[in-house]
C-alpha positions as CSV (number, residue, x, y, z in Angstrom):
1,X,0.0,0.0,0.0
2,X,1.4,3.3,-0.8
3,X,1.2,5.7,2.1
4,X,-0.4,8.9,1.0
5,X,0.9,12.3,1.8
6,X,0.4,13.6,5.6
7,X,-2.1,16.2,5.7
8,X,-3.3,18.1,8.0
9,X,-6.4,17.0,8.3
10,X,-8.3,20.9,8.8
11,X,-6.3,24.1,8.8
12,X,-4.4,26.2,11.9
13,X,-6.6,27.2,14.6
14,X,-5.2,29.9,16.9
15,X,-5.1,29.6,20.4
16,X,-4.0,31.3,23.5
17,X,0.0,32.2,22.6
18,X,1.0,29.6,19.8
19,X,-0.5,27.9,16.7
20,X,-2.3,24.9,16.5
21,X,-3.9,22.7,13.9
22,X,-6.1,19.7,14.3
23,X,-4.3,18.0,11.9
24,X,-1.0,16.5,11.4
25,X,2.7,18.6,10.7
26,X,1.6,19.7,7.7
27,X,-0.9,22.6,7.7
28,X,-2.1,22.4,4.2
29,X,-4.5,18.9,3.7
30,X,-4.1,17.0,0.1
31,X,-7.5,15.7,-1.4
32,X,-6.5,12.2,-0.6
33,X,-8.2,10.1,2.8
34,X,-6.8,6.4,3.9
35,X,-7.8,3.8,1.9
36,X,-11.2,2.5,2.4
37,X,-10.5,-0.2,5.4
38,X,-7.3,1.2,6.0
39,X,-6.3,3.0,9.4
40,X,-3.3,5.3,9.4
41,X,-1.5,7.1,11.9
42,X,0.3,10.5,12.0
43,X,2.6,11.6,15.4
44,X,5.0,14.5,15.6
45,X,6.9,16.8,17.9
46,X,7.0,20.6,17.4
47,X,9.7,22.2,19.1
48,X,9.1,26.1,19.8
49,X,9.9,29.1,22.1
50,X,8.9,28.4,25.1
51,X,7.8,24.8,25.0
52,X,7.1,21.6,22.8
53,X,3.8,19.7,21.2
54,X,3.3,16.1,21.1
55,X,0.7,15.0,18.9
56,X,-0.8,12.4,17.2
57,X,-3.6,11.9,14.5
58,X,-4.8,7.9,13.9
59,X,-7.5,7.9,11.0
60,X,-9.3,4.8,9.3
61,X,-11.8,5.3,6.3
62,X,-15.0,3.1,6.6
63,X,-17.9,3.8,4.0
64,X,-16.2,6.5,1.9
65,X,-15.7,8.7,5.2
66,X,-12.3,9.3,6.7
67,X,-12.8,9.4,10.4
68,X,-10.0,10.9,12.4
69,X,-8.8,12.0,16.0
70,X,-5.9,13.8,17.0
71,X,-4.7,14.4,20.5
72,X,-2.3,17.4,21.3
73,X,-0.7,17.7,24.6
74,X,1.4,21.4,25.4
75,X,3.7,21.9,28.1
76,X,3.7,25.7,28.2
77,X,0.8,26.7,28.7
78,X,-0.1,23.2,29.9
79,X,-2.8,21.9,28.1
80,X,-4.6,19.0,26.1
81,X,-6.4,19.4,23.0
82,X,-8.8,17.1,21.4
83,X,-9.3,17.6,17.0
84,X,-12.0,15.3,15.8
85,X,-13.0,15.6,12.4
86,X,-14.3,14.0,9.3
87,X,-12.8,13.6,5.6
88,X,-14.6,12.6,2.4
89,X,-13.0,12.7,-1.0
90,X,-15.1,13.9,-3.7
91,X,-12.7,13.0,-6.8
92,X,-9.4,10.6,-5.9
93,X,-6.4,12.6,-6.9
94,X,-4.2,9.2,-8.2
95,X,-3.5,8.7,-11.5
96,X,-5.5,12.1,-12.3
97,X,-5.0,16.1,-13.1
98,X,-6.7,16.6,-10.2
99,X,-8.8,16.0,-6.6
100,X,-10.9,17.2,-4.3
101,X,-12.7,16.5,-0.8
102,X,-14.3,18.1,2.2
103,X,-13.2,18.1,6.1
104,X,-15.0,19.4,9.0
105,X,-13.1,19.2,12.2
106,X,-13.9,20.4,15.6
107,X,-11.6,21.8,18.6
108,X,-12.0,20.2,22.2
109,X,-10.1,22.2,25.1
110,X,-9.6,18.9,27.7
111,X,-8.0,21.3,29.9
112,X,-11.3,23.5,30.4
113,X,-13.6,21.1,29.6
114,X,-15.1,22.8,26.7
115,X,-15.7,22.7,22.8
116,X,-13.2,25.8,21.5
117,X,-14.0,25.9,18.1
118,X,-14.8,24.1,14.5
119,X,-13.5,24.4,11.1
120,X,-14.2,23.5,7.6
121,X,-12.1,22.9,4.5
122,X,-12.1,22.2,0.5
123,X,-8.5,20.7,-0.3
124,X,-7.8,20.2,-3.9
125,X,-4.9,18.7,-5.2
126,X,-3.5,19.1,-8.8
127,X,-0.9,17.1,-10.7
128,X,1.9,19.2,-11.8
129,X,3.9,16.5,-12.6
130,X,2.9,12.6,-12.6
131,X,4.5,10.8,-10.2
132,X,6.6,14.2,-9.2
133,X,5.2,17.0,-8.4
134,X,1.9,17.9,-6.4
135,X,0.2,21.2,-5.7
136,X,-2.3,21.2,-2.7
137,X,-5.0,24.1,-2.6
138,X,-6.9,25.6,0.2
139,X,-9.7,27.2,1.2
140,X,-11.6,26.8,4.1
141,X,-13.6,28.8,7.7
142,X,-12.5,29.0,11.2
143,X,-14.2,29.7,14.0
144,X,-12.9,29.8,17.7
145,X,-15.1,30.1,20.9
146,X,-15.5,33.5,21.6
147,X,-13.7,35.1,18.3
148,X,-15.4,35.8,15.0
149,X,-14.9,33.4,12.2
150,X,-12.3,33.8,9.8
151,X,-11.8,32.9,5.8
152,X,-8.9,30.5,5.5
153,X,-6.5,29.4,2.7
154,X,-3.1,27.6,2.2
155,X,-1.1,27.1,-0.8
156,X,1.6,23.9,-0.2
157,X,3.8,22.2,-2.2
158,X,5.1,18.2,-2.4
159,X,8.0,17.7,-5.1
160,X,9.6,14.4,-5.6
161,X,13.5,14.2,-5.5
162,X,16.3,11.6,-6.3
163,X,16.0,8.3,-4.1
164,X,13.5,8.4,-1.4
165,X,13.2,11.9,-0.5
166,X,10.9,14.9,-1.3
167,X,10.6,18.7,-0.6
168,X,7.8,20.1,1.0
169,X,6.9,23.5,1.3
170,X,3.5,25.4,2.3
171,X,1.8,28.9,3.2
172,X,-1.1,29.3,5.2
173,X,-2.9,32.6,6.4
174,X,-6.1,33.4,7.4
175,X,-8.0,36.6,7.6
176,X,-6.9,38.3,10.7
177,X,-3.9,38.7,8.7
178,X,-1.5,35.9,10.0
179,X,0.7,34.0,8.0
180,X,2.2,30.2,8.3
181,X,5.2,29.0,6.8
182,X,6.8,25.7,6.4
183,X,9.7,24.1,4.7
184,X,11.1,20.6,5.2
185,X,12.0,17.2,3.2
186,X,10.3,13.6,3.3
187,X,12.3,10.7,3.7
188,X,10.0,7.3,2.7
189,X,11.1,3.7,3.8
190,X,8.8,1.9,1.6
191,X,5.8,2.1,1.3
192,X,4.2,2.0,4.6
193,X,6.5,4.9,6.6
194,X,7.8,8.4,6.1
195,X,9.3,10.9,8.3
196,X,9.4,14.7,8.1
197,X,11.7,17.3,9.0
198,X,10.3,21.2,9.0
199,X,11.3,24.0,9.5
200,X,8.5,26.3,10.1
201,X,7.6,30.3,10.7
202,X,4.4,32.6,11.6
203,X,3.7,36.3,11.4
204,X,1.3,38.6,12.4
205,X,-0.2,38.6,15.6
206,X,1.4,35.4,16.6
207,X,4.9,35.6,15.5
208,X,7.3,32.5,16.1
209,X,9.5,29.5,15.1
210,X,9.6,26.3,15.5
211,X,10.8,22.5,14.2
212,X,8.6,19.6,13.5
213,X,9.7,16.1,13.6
214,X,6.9,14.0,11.9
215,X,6.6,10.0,12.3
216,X,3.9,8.4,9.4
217,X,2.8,5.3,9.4
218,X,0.3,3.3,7.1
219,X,-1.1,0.2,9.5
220,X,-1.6,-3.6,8.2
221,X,-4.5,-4.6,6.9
């Protein structure tokens, strides 16, 4: 089975003093979902000023639907963050120009007890190049408790290079005027694991840097 890009599954949602998305390292999502029967799952680390993220994001697809759930745990502030959320594809990206699908998400502050915020998405992926080069589109709404909604949209990039690596880069702002930038490789070991290395940047109101390291794996039937 070939292991289909990471994605992150909705786009950032902003809370307190950093940047999280209930999705996986990658803040811009590909039109492509687990194969039907097939569970996945996506962990990383995010290194930033002052602190570190742990997360991880299993998903299985049963009945067309993607079902995910990611779990995010901060150490400063101190807090753990629930992302459920649902994926369907609309037109399968392999072996054509180009994809689409649909993800609604949701935002569950553990910590407080209480639902923070939800989010929605339209990911479509073009072909570039076959078997190279992949161009992931954006556009999408979030909404966190107690903050007007916001337009969405991310721009990312997935470019195929000699032996098993790739170069992945992606933008992300929404429309209180911040800005998300990332820049990294892919390294596969067949077909069922990948690992990702990013570099990554924001600006506007929440201004900061950070590195990922992303662990993906594609579980046995």
């Amino acid at each position: 089975m070939k292991l289909k890009p990471i994605h992150g599954a909705c786009l950032p949602l902003l809370l307190a003093a950093r940047t999280l998305h209930a999705g996986a390292s990658l803040y811009v999502d590909d039109a492509a979902t687990t194969p039907e029967g097939r569970c996945q799952v996506e962990s990383w680390v995010r290194t930033y000023a002052p602190g570190r993220e742990w997360s991880t994001l299993p998903a299985c697809t049963r009945g067309g639907n993607e079902y995910s759930l990611g779990v995010s745990r901060f150490d400063r502030p101190r807090d753990v963050l629930f992302t459920p959320g649902v994926k369907r594809t609309l037109r399968d990206p392999d072996g054509q120009a180009w994809g689409a699908a649909v993800f609604v998400g949701a935002l569950w502050d553990a910590t407080h007890g209480r639902l923070d915020g939800w989010n929605a998405n339209l990911p479509v992926t073009l072909t570039l190049m076959p078997g190279k080069t992949l161009l992931h589109v954006n556009l999408g709404w979030s909404k966190l408790h107690g903050v007007r909604g916001t337009p969405t949209a991310g721009l990312g990039l997935e470019h195929r290079l000699a032996g098993h690596w790739s170069l992945l880069a992606e933008a992300y702002a929404d429309g209180n005027g911040d800005l998300t930038r990332q820049l990294g490789a892919r390294a596969a070991f067949g077909e069922s694991v990948s690992v990702d290395l990013l570099l990554g940047r924001s600006t506007g109101h929440r201004p900061g840097r950070w590195f990922t390291l992303g662990l993906n794996v594609a579980l046995p039937d």
